[in-house]
C-alpha positions as CSV (number, residue, x, y, z in Angstrom):
1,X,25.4,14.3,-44.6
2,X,28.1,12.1,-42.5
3,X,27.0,9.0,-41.4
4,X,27.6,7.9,-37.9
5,X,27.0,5.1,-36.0
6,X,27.1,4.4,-31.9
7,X,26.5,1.9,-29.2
8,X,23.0,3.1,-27.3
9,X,22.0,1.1,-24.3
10,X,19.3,-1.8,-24.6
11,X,16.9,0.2,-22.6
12,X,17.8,3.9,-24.8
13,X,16.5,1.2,-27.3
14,X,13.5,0.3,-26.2
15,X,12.7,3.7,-25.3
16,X,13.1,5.1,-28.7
17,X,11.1,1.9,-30.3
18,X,8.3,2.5,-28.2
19,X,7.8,6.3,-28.6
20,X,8.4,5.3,-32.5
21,X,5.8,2.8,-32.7
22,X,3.6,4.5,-30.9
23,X,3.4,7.4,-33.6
24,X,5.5,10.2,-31.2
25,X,7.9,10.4,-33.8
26,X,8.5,9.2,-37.3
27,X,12.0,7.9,-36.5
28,X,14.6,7.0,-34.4
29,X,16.7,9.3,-36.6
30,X,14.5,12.4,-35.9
31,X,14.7,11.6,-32.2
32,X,18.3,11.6,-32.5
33,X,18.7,15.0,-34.7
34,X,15.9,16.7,-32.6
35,X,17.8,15.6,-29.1
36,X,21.1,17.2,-30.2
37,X,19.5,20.4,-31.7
38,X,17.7,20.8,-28.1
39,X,21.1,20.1,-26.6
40,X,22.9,22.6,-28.8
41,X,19.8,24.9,-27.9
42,X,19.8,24.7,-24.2
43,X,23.4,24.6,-24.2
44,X,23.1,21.3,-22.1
45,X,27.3,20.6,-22.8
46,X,27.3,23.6,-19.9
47,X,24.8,21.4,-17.1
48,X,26.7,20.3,-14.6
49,X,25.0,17.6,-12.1
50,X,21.9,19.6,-11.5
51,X,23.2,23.1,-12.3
52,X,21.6,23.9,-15.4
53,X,22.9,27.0,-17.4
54,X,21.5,28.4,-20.8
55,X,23.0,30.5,-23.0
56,X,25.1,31.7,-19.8
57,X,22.4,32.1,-17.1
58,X,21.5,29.3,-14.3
59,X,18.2,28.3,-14.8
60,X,16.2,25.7,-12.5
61,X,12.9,24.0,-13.2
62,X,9.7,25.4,-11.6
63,X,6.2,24.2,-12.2
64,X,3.6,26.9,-13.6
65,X,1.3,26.6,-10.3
66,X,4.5,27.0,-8.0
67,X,5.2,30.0,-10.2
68,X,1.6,31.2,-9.5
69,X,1.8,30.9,-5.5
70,X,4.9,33.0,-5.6
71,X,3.2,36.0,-8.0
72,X,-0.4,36.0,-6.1
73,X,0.1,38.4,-3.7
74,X,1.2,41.2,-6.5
75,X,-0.9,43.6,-7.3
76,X,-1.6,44.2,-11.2
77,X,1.0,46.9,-11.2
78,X,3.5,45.0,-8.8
79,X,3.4,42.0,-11.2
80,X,3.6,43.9,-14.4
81,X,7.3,45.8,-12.9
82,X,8.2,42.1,-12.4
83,X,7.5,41.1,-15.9
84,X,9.5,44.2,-16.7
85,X,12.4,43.1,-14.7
86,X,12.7,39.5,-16.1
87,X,12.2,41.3,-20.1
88,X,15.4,43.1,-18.9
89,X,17.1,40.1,-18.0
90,X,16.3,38.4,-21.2
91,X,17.9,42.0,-23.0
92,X,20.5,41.6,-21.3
93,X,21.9,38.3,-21.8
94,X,21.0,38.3,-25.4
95,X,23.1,41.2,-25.4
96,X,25.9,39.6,-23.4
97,X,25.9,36.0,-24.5
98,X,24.3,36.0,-28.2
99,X,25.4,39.3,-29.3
100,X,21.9,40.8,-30.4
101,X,19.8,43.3,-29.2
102,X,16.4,42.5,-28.6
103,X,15.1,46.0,-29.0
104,X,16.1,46.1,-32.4
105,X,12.9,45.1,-34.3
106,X,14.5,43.4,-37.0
107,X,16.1,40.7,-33.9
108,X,12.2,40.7,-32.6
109,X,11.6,37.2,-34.7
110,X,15.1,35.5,-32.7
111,X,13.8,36.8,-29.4
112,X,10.4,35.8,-29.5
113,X,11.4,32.4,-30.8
114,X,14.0,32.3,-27.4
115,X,11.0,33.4,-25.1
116,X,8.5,30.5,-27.0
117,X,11.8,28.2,-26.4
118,X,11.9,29.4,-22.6
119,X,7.9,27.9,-22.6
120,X,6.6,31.0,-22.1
121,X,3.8,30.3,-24.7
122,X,3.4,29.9,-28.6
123,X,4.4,33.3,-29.7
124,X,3.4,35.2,-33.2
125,X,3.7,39.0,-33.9
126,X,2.5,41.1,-37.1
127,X,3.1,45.2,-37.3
128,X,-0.1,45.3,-35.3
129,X,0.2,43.3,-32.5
130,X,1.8,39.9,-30.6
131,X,-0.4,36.7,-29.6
132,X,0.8,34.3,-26.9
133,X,-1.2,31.3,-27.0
134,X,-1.4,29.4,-24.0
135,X,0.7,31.7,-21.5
136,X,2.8,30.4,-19.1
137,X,2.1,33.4,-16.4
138,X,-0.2,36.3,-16.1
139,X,-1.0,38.8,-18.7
140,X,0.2,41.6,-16.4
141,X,4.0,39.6,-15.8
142,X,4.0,39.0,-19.5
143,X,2.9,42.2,-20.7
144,X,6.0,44.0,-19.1
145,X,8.2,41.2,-20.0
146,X,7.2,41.8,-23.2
147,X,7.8,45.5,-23.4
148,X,11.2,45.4,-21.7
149,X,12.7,42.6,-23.6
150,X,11.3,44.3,-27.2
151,X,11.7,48.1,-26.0
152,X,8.3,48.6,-26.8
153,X,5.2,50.1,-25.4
154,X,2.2,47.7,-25.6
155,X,-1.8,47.9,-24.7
156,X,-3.1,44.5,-23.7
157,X,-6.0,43.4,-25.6
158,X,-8.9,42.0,-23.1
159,X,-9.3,37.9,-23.8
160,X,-10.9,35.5,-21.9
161,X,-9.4,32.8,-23.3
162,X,-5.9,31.3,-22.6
163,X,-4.5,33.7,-25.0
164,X,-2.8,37.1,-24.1
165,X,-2.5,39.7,-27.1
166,X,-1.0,43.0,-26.3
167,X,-1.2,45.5,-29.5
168,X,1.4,48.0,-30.2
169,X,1.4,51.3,-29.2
């Protein structure tokens, strides 16, 4: 592996010697490698001011409770067709931008790991079913999400925990 060196600011410094010390990270060289994997990732050599585009889509930051306020008024059925619509927008620019096909079960492991990258939730799937652990929105947005982005038909499992699992069809 090359071996590179570079100026970093005194107070860069500091920062990466506190979060070291204080156990956040084993070194300033994994802070380092795991920046520039997230900025190879997020495609940040694209963000412009505070225009933020990933893998060729304008993104913005919203909190989970301002997400919330916007969905509340949707009934189940209404929020589920709106989870359909985003899964087709994730298709989609997979498709355009990254060349794959998301409803291709054999891609299903590189889109899920996108959607868990997205913070959507800690996503796992078997032949039997997939388990979001800590969801970012509602089962009912997820659950079409879900099925549109993976082409798939899907039955949600009843939790009452902050877990969705939707079992395949």
């Amino acid at each position: 592996m090359p071996v590179t060196s570079l100026d970093i600011p005194n107070e860069m410094m500091e920062y990466l010697e506190r979060i070291t010390e204080g156990g956040k990270t084993r070194s300033k060289r994994n802070i380092v490698l795991e920046a520039l994997e997230a900025y190879r990732k997020f495609t940040m050599h694209e963000w412009q001011d505070s225009y933020y585009h990933i893998r060729g889509f304008r993104y913005g930051f919203v909190s989970r409770r301002a997400l919330e306020e916007l969905l509340k008024n949707l009934t189940d059925e209404q929020a589920y067709e709106a989870g359909k619509r985003a899964g087709r927008i994730l298709k989609d620019c997979c498709l355009a931008t990254l060349n794959f096909d998301t409803t291709n079960k054999k891609n299903w492991s590189r889109a899920l790991q996108i959607v868990t990258e997205y913070g959507w939730g800690q996503i796992q799937f078997d032949e039997h079913r997939i388990v979001v652990q800590r969801p970012f929105l509602g089962k009912r947005v997820l659950h079409g999400y879900l099925e549109a982005a993976l082409g798939v038909q899907l039955s949600e499992v009843k939790t009452e925990e902050d877990v969705a699992i939707f079992a395949f069809e």
